[in-house]
N, C-alpha and C positions, 0 to 999 in steps of 0.2 A: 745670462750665458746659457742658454738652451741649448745649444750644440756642445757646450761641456759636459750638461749634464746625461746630454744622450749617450755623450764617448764614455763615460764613467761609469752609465750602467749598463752598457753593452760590451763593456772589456772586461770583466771581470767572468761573464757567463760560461763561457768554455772552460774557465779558472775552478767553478763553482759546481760544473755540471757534475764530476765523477761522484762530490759528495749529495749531491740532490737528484741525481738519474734514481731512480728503482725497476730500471731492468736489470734481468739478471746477470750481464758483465760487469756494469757498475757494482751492481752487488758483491759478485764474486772477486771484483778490484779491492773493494773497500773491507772482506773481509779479509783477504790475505795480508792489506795492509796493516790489520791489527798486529799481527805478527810481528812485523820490521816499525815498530813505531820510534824504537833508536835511530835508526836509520834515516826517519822521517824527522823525527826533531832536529837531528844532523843536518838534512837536507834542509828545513827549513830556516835552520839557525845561520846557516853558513851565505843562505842568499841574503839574511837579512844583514847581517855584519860584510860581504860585497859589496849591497846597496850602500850601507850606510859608509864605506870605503870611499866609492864612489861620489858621494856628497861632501863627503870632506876633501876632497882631494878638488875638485868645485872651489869651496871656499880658499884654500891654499892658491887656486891658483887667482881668484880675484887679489888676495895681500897681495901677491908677488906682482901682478901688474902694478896693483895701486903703485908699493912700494919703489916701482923701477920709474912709473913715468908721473910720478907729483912732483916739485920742486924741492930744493932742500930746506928749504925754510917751510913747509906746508906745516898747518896747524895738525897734528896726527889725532887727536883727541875727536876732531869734527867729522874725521872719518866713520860713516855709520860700524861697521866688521870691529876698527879698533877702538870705538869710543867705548865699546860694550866691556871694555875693560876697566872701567872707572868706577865700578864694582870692587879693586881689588888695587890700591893706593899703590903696596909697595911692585907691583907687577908693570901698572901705568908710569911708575916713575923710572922703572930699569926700562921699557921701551922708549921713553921721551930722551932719557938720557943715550942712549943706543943710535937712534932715531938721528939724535942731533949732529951726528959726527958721519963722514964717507963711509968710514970703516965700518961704522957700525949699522952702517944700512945695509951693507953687501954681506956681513956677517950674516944680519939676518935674510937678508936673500938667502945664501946658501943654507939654511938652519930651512928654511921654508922648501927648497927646491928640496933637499933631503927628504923632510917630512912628505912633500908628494909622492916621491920614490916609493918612503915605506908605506904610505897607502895604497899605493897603485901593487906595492908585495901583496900585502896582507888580501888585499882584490883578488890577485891572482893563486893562493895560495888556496883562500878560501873556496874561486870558483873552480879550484881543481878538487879538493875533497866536496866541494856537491856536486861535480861530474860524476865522480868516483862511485858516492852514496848511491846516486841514480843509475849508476849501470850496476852496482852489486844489489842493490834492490831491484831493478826490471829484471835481473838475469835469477835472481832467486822468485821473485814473483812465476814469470814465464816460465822456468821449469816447474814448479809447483802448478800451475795453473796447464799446462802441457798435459802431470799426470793428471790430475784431478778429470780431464777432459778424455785422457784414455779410460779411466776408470768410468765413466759415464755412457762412453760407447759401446765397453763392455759388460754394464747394469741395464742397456736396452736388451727387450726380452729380443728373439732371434726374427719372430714377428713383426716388430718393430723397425729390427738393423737391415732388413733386407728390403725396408721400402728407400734404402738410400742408396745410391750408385758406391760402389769401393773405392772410386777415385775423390765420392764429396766427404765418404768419412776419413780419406788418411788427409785431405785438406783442411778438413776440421780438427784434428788433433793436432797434424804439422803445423799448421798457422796460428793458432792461436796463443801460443806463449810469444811470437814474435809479434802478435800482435797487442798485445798487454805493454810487452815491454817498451812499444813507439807507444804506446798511451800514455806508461808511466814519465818517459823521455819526454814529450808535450807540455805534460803538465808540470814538470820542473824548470822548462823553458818558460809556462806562463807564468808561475810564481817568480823565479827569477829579472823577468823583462818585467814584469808588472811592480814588482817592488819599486824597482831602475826608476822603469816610467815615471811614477807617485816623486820619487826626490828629487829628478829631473824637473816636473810641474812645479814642484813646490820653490824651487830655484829661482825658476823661471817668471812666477807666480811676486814672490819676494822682489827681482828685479823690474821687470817692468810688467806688468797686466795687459795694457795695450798692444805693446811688442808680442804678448801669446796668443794676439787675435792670430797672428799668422801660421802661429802652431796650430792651432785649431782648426781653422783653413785647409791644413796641410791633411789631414787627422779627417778633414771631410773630403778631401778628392778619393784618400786611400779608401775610407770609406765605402764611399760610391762605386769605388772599382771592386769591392771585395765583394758589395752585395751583388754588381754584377755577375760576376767571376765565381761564387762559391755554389752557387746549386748546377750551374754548369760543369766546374771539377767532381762534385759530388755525383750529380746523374752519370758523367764518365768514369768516374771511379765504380760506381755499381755496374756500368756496363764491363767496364775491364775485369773485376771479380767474378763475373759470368761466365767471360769467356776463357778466363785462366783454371776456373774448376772445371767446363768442358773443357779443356784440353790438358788436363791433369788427368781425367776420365780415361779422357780417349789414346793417351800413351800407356796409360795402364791396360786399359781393356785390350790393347794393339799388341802388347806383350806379351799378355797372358791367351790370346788367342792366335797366338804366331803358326801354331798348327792348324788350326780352322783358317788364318786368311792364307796359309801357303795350298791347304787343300780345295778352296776353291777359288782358286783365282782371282783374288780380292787385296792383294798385296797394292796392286796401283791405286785403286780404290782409297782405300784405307790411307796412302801417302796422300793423296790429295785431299782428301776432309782434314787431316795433319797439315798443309801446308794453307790452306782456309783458314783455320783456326788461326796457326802462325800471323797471318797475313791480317786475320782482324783485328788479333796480340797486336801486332806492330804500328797499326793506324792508331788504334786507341791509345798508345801508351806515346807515342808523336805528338796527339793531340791532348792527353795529361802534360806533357811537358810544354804544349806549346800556352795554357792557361794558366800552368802553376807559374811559369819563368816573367809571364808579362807585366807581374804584383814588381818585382827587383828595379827594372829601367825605369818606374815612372817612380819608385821610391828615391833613386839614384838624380835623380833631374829634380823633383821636389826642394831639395834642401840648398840647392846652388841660387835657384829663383826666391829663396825664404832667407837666404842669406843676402842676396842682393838690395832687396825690398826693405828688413832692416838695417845695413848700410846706410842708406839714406834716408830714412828715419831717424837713428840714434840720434843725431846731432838736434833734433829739436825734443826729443825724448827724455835725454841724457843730460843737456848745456847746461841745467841747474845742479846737477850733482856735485857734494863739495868732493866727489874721489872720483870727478873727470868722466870724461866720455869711455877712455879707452880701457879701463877695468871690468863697468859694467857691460862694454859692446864686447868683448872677449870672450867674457865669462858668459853672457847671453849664447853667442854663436856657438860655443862648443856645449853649451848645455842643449841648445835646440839641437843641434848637429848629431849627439849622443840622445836624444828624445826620438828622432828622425831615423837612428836605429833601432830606438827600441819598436817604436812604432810599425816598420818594416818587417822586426825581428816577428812581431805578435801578428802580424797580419802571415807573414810567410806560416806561424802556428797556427794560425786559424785557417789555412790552404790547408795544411798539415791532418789538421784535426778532420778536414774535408774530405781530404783524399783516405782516412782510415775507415773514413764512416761507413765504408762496404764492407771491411774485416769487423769491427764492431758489430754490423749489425749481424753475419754470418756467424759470430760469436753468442748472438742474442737466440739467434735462431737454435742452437744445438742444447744452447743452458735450459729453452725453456721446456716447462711441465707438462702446459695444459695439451700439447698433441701427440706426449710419446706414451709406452708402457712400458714397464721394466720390470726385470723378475726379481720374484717377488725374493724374501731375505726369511730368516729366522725357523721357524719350525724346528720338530722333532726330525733328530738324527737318525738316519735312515741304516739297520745294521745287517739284517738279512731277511730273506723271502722266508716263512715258514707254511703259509699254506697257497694263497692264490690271488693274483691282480684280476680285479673284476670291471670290466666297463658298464657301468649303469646306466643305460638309455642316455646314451652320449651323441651329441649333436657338436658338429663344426662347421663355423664358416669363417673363413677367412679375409673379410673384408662384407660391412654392411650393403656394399651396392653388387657384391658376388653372391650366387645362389649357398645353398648349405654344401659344403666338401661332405660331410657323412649326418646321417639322421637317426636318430634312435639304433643306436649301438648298443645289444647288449651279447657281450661275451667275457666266460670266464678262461683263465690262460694257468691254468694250476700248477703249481711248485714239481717240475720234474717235466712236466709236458712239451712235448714239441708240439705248436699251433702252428695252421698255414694259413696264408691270404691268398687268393686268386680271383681273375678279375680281368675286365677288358683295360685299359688302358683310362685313368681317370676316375674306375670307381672308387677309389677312396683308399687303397691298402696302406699306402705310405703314409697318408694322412694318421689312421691310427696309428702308426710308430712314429707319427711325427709326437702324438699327443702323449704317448709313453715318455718317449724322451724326453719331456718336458718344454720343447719347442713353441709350442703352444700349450692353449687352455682351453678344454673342451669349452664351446660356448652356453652350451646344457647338457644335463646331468653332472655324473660322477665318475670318479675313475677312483676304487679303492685298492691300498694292497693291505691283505690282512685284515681288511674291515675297515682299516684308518683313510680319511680321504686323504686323498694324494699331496692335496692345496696345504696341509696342517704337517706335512712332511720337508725336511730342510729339502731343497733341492738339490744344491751342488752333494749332498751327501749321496742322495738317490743318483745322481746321473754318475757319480763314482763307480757304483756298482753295478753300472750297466755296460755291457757289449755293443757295440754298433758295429754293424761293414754292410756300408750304404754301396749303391751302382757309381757315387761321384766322389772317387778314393780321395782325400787331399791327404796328402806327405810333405813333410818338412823338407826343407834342404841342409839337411842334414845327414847323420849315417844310416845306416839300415839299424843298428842295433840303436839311437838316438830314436827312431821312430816306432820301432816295435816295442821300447820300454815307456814311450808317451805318456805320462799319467800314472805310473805306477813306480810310486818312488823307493829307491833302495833296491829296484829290480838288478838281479844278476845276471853275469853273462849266461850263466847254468843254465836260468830261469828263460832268460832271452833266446838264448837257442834252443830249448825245449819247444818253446812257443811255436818259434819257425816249423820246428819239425811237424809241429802237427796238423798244421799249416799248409804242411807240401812244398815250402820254400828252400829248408837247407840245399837241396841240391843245386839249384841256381844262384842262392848265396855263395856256397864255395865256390863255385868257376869265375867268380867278380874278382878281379886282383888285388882288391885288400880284403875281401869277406865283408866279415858284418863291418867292419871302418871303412864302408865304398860310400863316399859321397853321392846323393842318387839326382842331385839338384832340385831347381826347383819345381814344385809338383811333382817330383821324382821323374821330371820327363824322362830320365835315362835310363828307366825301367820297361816293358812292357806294360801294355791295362792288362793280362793275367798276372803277371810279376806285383804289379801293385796291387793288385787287391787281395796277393796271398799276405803281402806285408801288414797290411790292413786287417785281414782274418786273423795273425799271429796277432797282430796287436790288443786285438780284441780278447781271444784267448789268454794270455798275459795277462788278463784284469779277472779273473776267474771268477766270468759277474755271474750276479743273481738272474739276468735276464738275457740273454743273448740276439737282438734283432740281428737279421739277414737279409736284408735288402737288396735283392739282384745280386748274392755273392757272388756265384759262378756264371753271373750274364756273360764278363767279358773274358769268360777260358776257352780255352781249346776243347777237344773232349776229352783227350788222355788227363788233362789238369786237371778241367771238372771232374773226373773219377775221381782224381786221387782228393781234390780238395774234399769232397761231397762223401769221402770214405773219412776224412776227418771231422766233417760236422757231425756224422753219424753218430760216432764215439762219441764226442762233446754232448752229441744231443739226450744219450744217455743217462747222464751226471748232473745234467742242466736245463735248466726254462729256458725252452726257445721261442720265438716269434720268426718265420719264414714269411716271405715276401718272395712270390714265382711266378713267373711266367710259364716255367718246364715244367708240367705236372711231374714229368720222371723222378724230379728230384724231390717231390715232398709226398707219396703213395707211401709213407710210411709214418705219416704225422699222426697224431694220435686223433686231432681235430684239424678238418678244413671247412673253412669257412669261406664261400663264393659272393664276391660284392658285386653289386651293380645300382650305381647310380648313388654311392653313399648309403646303400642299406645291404644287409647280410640278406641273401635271400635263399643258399639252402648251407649247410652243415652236416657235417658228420662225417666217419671214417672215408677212404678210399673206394672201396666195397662199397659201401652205404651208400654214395652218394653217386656210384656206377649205375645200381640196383634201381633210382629214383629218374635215373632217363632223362634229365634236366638238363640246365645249361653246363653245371659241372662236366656231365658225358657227352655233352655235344665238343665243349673244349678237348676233350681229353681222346673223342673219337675226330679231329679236326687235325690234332698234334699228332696219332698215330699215322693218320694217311701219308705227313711230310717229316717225318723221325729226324733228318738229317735236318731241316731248315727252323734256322735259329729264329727265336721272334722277336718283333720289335721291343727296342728298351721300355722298361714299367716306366710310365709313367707317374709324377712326384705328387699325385694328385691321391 
């Protein structure tokens, strides 16, 4: 029987795979599963006493035929089911006696029809606590596995998360607990159906062998069509996963740039790549339904042709049996008939498993190692600045096939000092405060504070006590006073509106109609870009870091704002390490060091004065900005 032996070990594969895969979903399946292993015993205890429900309720109902269509005089003994009692004298002689009378055959008809009943209970009792088991296990899995996947996106260094679109990473945390959980769902249907299947054969197996050629038969057309059918659903399923994370992307990024596509004319634009998308969505998920649906109808016509065929068989099959044609041809047809679902049932799981294999593998893709970075963990606790952060011939590049963003960096940034960057567009300013902040890792040299290298420092400790207000404000959607206390926990409202104040916000606070409790939405669109970047500068202040960056603070003020903002960085700048980031010389001739980049290298330093006196590029800048005082220059670029 080669064609058995091919069904038996090719049904069991997708059964076998979660525990034999070693990518890392499998992995991260099978370890979460250690946890729920009650749950899993449950589950597996429960399909096994179903199946075995299900077989006896088989044998119940071969007596029950035998018993209704033998004669009354039939020898009961030579019955193969009840001769098996002859094993146990006084049991055989209460059924011969039973047996031999009307009454007592319909007794035990009804004793029998009962006992189906209670199996066909116990069946259903049981297949409803390992329903149950399996959805309170996928639904604890999948949230567990949900966070575990937020916490991984959030362990990618900042480096690493920005080589991925915002619409593929909230698709990767969103889907993937609902994707575990049709995993976990699948494979309780295979253990379940497969159990089924095994007691079904073995029924089947016991009544006639010949008669299971046609089972077999049956088990190869579906075959055929599945091997046709599955790398087809499959290659469509990875196309539809494609087009569902573009266009997860692209309502996200439509959203969040509602102001850019209304300011230039790009609203129609943008509905039509949306209605594209839509339109691919819809063909491809037409033609998943029209490949997964076609496995049902030929399942459904299979079993009426296999019932036919043995029909007319039985009668030369069966004519010798001393318990008649009509017990074993009954008991055969609803065993194939119930094979015929189960078959059906494991082929529609094996569609199933087909159609997941694009979220599994986009699951494979986010778990694994070898092509992320992630920041880094542990080090010494960062508690305050006492002398001076030093860059030691510090080199960045951002990408092996991109040129160097800065080359041999050396600058020190002393405890109390205000430092400036300035620079055309691209030389590198940003870069170094990306490298402070801990965004990246210089790709050569060092960056020490205190002498200690930076790498040997906790980092979420360090970047606590740091200041940011970059040129790209982001705000919660939340209140003003939720936003300006961000990060710094146990902040009071004292505290919070001190901060404002020095800030140059309170005044445009109070005129909002609830104050600091104004909802400002999302990205705080309902603020102005001066309004928000004073919230951002308050915020900053609030944390009354060791290190204060400025990046483009007052790019986006007015000039009466910038005064006033730029009359409170002053003060701050007094008490505190600052790092400025300008385009406006105006606002940093009073730094203690300016340092001029170009090209990723510092190329001159020193005071105001000093570096007037040297006639370089710094005084060309500065005698460039004097000729057009009023005209703003273009935003710094992040480079």
């Amino acid at each position: 029987m080669p064609l058995l032996h091919r069904i038996a070990r090719r049904l069991p594969t997708p059964l076998l795979a979660p525990l034999t895969d070693q990518r890392p979903a499998a992995r991260l399946i099978r370890h979460s599963a250690k946890k729920y292993w009650k749950l899993l015993a449950v589950n597996f205890s429960t399909s096994l006493a179903a199946s075995l429900s299900e077989g006896a309720t088989l044998g119940i109902i071969f007596l029950s035929v035998s018993l209704i269509s033998a004669p009354e005089n039939s020898d009961w003994s030579k019955i193969s089911v009840l001769g098996s009692f002859n094993q146990l004298p006084w049991l055989q002689d209460w059924l011969n006696s039973a047996l031999s009378t009307r009454a007592g055959r319909d007794g035990i008809f009804v004793l029998l029809l009962a006992t189906a009943v209670a199996l066909q209970g116990l069946m259903a009792a049981t297949s409803y606590i390992n329903s149950i088991s399996t959805a309170v296990m996928g639904a604890r899995m999948g949230t567990e596995i949900t966070g575990k996947l937020n916490d991984r996106v959030l362990s990618l260094t900042f480096g690493c998360a920005s080589r991925y679109r915002v619409g593929d990473l909230l698709n990767y945390v969103g889907s993937g607990g609902s994707t575990v959980q049709k995993e976990i769902s699948l494979a309780n249907g295979l253990l379940m159906n497969s159990l089924q299947l095994i007691i079904y054969l073995a029924i089947l197996v016991a009544i006639s062998p010949w008669l299971l050629l046609v089972a077999f038969a049956m088990a190869a057309v579906m075959q055929t069509v599945q091997k046709v059918l599955l790398p087809r659903i499959r290659r469509n399923s990875r196309e539809q996963q494609k087009v569902g994370v573009e266009l997860s992307s692209h309502q996200n990024e439509q959203i969040q740039g509602l102001r850019l596509l209304h300011s230039t004319g790009q609203l129609e634009s943008s509905r039509k790549k949306l209605k594209a998308l839509l339109g691919e969505s819809k063909r491809l998920s037409i033609r998943q339904s029209k490949l997964s649906n076609i496995v049902q109808p030929i399942s459904n016509m299979l079993p009426i042709i296999s019932i036919a065929i043995i029909a007319a068989l039985s009668l030369l099959v069966f004519k010798d049996r001393s318990s008649g044609v009509l017990p074993s041809l009954v008991t055969f047809i609803i065993a194939l008939q119930r094979l015929n679902q189960r078959v059906g049932t494991l082929t529609g799981l094996a569609t199933g498993y087909a159609a997941n294999s694009a979220n599994v593998e986009r699951l494979n893709q986010i778990l694994r190692d070898d092509d992320k970075d992630f920041i880094r963990t542990g080090g010494v606790p960062f508690t305050a600045l006492r002398e001076a952060i030093e860059l030691d011939d510090v080199s960045l590049r951002y990408s092996p096939n991109l040129p160097q963003a800065l080359s041999s960096i050396q600058l020190t940034i002393g405890r109390g000092q205000t430092v400036a960057l300035v620079g055309s567009s691209g030389a590198g300013k940003s870069s170094i405060a990306d490298l402070l902040v801990g965004l990246y890792e210089p790709t050569g040299g060092r960056i020490l504070v205190d002498g200690v290298d930076i790498r040997t420092i906790n980092l979420a400790s360090w970047q606590q006590r740091l200041g940011v207000v970059s040129q790209d404000t982001f705000l919660f959607n939340a209140s003003i006073a939720n936003n300006i206390g961000f990060g710094v926990e146990n902040a009071s409202m004292d505290d919070i509106m001190e901060a404002a104040a020095k800030a140059q916000a309170s005044r445009f606070i109070a005129d909002l109609p609830e104050g600091y409790d104004t909802k400002i939405g999302e990205r705080g669109y309902r603020l102005s870009g001066g309004q928000r970047q004073r919230i951002s500068l308050a915020r900053a202040i609030l944390r009354r870091p060791e290190l204060l960056i400025l990046d483009e603070a007052t790019s986006a003020l007015d000039s009466q704002s910038e005064r006033l903002v730029q009359q409170a960085i002053e003060q701050f700048e007094r008490q505190h390490t600052v790092l400025v980031i300008a385009h406006r010389l105006s606002t940093i001739v009073n730094a203690d060091v300016i340092c001029v980049l170009s090209e990723g290298r510092i190329v001159e330093r020193g005071r105001h004065h000093e570096l007037l006196a040297q006639e370089g590029m710094y005084a060309k800048l500065w005698s460039d900005q004097s000729k057009h005082p009023h005209q703003k220059p273009m935003t710094a670029a992040s480079l």
